[in-house]
Structures are given as structure tokens and as C-alpha cells.
N, C-alpha and C positions, 0 to 999 in steps of 0.2 A: 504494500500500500504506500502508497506518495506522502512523503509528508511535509506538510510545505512551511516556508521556513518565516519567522515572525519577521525577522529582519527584511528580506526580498518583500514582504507584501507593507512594511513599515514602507521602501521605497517606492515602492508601485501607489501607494496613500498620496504619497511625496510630491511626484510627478504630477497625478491625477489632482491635486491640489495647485501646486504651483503654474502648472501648464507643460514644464519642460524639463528634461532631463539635470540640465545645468542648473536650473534655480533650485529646483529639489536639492540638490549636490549640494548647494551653496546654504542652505535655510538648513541642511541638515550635518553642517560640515565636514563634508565626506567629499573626498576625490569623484569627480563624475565618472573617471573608468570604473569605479568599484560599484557604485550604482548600475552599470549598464554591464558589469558581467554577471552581476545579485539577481536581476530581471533577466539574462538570457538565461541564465542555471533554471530561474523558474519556470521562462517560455519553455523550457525542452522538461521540466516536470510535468507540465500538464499537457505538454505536446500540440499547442496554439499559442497565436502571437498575441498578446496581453497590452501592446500599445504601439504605436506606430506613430511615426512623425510626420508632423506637418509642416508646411512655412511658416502658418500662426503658432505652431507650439505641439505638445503632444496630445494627440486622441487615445483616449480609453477603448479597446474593441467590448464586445460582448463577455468574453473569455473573462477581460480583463474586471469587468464590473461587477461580475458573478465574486469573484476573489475577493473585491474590495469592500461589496456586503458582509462575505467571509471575516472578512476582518473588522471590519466598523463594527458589527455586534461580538466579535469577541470583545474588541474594547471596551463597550459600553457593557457587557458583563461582568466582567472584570472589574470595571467604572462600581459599578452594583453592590461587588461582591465585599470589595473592599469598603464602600460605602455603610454595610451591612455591620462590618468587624468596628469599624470606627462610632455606629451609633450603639456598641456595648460601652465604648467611653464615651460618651454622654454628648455628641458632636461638638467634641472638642478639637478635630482638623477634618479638614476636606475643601474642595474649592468646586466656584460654580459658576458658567459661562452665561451668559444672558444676552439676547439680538434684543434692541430696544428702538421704533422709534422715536425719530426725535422727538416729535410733540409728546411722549410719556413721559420724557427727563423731568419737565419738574413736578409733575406729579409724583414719580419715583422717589426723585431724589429729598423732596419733601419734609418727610419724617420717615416713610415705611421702611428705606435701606438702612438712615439712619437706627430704627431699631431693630431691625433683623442683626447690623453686624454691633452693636451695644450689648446684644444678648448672647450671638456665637463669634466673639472676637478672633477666634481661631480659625473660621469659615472664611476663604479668601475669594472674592467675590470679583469677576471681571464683566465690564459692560461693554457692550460692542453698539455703538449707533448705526444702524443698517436700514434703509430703504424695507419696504414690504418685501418686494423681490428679492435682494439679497439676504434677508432676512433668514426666508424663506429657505435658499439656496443653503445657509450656513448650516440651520436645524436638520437638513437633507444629507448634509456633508460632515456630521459629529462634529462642526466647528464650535457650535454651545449646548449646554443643555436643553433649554426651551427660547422661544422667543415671543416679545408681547407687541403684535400686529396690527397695524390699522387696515384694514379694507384690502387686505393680500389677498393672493391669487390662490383659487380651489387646489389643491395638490390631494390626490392619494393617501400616500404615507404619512399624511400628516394627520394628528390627532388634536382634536381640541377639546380641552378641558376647561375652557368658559368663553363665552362670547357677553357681551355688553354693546347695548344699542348708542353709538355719539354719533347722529346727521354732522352732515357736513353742510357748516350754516357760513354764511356771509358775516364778515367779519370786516367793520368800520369804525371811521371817528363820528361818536355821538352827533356831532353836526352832520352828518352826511343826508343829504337828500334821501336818500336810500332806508336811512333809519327813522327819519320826519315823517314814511310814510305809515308807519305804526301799524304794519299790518307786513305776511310775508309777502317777500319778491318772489318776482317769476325768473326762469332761466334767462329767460328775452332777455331780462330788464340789467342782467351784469353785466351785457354787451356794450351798455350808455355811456361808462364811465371806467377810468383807466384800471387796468385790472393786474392782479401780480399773479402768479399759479406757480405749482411746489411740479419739479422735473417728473414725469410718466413714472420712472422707475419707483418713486412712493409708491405708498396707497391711496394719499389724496391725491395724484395727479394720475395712479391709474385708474381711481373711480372716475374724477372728473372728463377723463376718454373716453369711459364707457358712457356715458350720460350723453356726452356731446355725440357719439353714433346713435343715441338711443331718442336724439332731439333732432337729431340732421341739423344741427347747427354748432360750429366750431366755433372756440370764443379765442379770442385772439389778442394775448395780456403785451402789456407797456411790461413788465419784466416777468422771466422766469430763470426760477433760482431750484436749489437742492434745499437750502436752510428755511428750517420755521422762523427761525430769527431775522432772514431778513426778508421774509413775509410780516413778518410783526412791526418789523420796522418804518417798511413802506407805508402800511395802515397808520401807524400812528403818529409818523412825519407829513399824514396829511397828502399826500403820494396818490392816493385811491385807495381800490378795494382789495381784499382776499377772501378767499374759504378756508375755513378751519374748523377742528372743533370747539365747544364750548370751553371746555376745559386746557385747551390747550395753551389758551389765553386766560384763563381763571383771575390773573395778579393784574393785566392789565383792563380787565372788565371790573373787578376792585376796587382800582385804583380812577374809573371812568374815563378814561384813555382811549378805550374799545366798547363799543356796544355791537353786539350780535343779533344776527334777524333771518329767521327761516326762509330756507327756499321752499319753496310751493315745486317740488320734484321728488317723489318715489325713492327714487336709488340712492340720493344724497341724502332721504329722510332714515334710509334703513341700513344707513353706514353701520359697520360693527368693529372695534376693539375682541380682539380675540389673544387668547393664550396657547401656544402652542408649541409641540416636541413631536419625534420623528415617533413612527406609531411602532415601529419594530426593535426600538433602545427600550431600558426599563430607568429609567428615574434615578439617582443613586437617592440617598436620603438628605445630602445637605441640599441637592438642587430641590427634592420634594417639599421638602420645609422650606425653601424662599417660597417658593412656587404658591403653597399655602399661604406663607403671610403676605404676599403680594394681592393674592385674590381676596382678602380679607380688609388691606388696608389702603390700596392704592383707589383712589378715585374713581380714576378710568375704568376697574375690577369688582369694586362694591355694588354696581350701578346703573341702571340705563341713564344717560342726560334725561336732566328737566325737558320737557316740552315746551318749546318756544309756540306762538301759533304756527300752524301751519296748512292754512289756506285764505286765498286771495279774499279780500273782502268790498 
């Protein structure tokens, strides 16, 4: 029987992560010939080619992805097992990856992280800011434990263990035309005036694509950026409008900076916040326990959004 070796499928990870041979080589500091005779030894174990080069970099074949499932749950068994041994001492170590978008940070960062790591100061905790999509990609790819998503894209493998309803509402300075008319806007009516929108690759700007096909009407913003911030910025430097959620803005809706106002549109009313992990990893326990107190104390996770009105009047 074949038995394949941790190391060769640790670099075939490598590759399939980084895109290429060499940068594998380089992230994992290791000669790139010893990577590339570790994957032949392996190619001639299972007797098919396991990755092949391209111009753009390296492709994973079939052969090669079957292995790499192979391995990712052994990891995250492993991940588990150990996980297991360490909650007899009382999660006193263990660490845990988290995909975050932006507009969660200051909900997150808040008070709920602040008490999760006051409680297990031994629990090392890292946050990765990620778009829906790459989010998405990362939880697909063992890159973190879970990830907390706005309006991402349907995957398979993926599992969710809570969704919460936040529309994606228009978001202005209290003087704005927009907000004087005290009732929700129409899709039409964001077209009037200068508009900012968050890059496709989000969730807000991938709902907002599917809306504009779903409206046969494309809105066409004075800026598009990647950052909630400087969407927040535009709004409240008086610049025009944006979409957001409620909460995403919470401090400068507080602060009367920002007033928020429904759109009278379906898909942006039934926007969702969701939590999510790959459905075939099992949870270790320090990531189960964020996971838990994030769903308990984070805003975006306690809650559907208030209901703003939402129809034309």
C-alpha cells in the first residue's frame, strides 16, 4: 500500500496556495529543487500528475485536489484532536483564524474580542479582513477557522451556523435631500445624486450587481473604492451618497453625522450577515468558543437590524 508522505502533500498545500513552485519554496524556506523532486516522488506514488505549470503560475489537476482534501482534513483533525487535549487544561492555549468583513471591525472589535481574549488570554487570536469572496475562498482553503460574511456567494461546502437579516440601506448627511424625504427611496432615485459603491469583490458590491441585473438598471458612482472607510468618509465630507448597513455606521449615526433611509428593493431588504466554516473541518474548541461568544455578543450576530420603513409612501 502507498503511503504518502506529510511532507510532499505539506508542499503540494504550498504551491496550491501560493500559485507556484518558487513562492511555495520561498514562504516555506526550502530550496525549490527539493520541492519539485518531494512532488515528483509523489507524482510517480500515485502514478498521475498532481500539478502542472502554467504562464500565470501553477494549476492543481484532479489527482492533485483529491490529495489536498486528503490533507486539509487531516489537518483540521489533528487541529481537533489537539484542540480536545488542550480543553482538559481549561483553554488555557490554542489559536484561532477569523475572515472578517470590514464593516464587522467595529462591531467586533467593540467589547466582544475585547472579552473573549480578557477571559482566555492564552487563546491567540488572528483576524484577517477579507472581501465576501475571498472570505469565502480562505474558509475553502483551511486558511481560518470560520468566517463572519456579509451577503457572500452560495458555496456547497460551506456551513452556516447563523445568518442575521442587515438590508443594505442608503446611507447620508442628515441634510441630504434624500433623507428630507422621510419616507424610503426607490432604486431610481440613487441614480440623482453623486454616488460612492464598495469594489464587486465585497458583499455589498456583489449584492449591489445582482440588484442592478435584477433592475436592468446600472448605477454608475463619482467613486468606487474597496474600504468602508472611505465610503464613510465620502458621506460625511458631504461628497454624496452610499449603501451600507445600519450598523456599520452605528458611531456615526450616534454621533448625527449619518442618517440612514430604506431602499424600497427586495434583495437589499433581505441582505444577510452570516457565520460561517468549511462543512467537512470539525471546529477545534478554542475556535468553537469564539465562535459562540461572537454569536452571543456581536451586534451584527444577536440580531436582525431594526426596521427602517420600507415602502414608498
Amino acid at each position: 500500500m502507498t503511503k504518502l508522505s506529510p511532507r510532499a502533500l505539506e508542499y503540494l498545500n504550498a504551491v496550491a496556495r501560493f500559485g507556484s513552485l518558487r513562492k511555495a519554496a520561498a514562504k516555506l524556506n526550502v530550496d525549490p529543487s527539493a520541492v519539485s523532486r518531494l512532488l515528483a516522488l509523489l507524482e510517480e506514488e500515485v502514478g498521475l500528475p498532481l500539478w502542472e505549470r502554467h504562464n500565470q503560475g501553477a494549476r492543481i489537476t484532479l489527482a492533485g485536489e483529491e490529495l489536498l482534501d486528503h490533507f486539509r482534513q487531516m489537518q483540521a483533525s489533528e487541529a481537533a484532536t489537539l484542540s480536545r487535549i488542550q480543553d482538559m487544561r481549561g483553554l488555557r492555549k490554542g489559536e484561532v483564524k477569523v475572515a472578517v468583513g470590514e464593516g464587522f471591525i467595529s462591531d467586533l472589535i467593540a467589547a466582544p474580542l475585547q472579552e473573549f481574549m480578557s477571559r482566555y488570554p492564552g487563546i491567540q487570536i488572528s483576524i484577517e479582513m477579507a472581501g465576501a469572496n475571498e472570505a469565502v475562498q480562505m474558509i475553502l482553503d483551511d486558511q481560518v477557522d470560520f468566517g463572519i460574511v456579509y451577503s457572500g456567494p452560495e458555496v456547497a461546502d460551506l456551513c452556516c451556523h447563523l445568518e442575521t437579516r442587515h438590508p443594505l440601506d442608503l446611507i447620508a448627511r442628515p441634510d441630504h435631500p434624500l433623507v428630507s424625504l422621510a419616507r424610503a427611496v426607490s432604486f431610481d432615485e440613487l441614480s440623482q445624486y453623486p454616488l460612492a459603491l464598495i469594489d464587486g469583490a465585497y458583499g455589498m458590491g456583489r449584492l449591489i450587481r445582482r440588484v442592478e441585473e435584477a433592475e436592468h438598471r446600472a448605477l454608475t458612482p463619482s467613486l468606487r473604492t474597496n474600504s468602508v472607510a472611505v465610503l464613510t468618509r465620502f458621506v460625511t465630507s458631504g461628497l454624496g451618497i452610499a449603501l451600507m448597513p445600519q450598523l456599520t455606521v452605528a458611531a456615526e449615526i450616534h454621533a448625527q453625522q449619518i442618517a440612514c433611509v430604506a431602499i424600497d428593493q427586495p434583495m437589499l431588504a433581505d441582505a444577510r450577515a452570516r457565520v460561517l466554516s468549511h462543512n467537512r473541518r470539525e471546529l477545534t474548541l478554542p475556535a468553537q468558543s469564539l465562535m459562540d461568544h461572537l454569536k452571543s455578543s456581536m451586534k451584527f450576530l444577536r440580531e436582525d437590524a431594526p426596521l427602517l420603513s420600507t415602502h414608498l409612501g
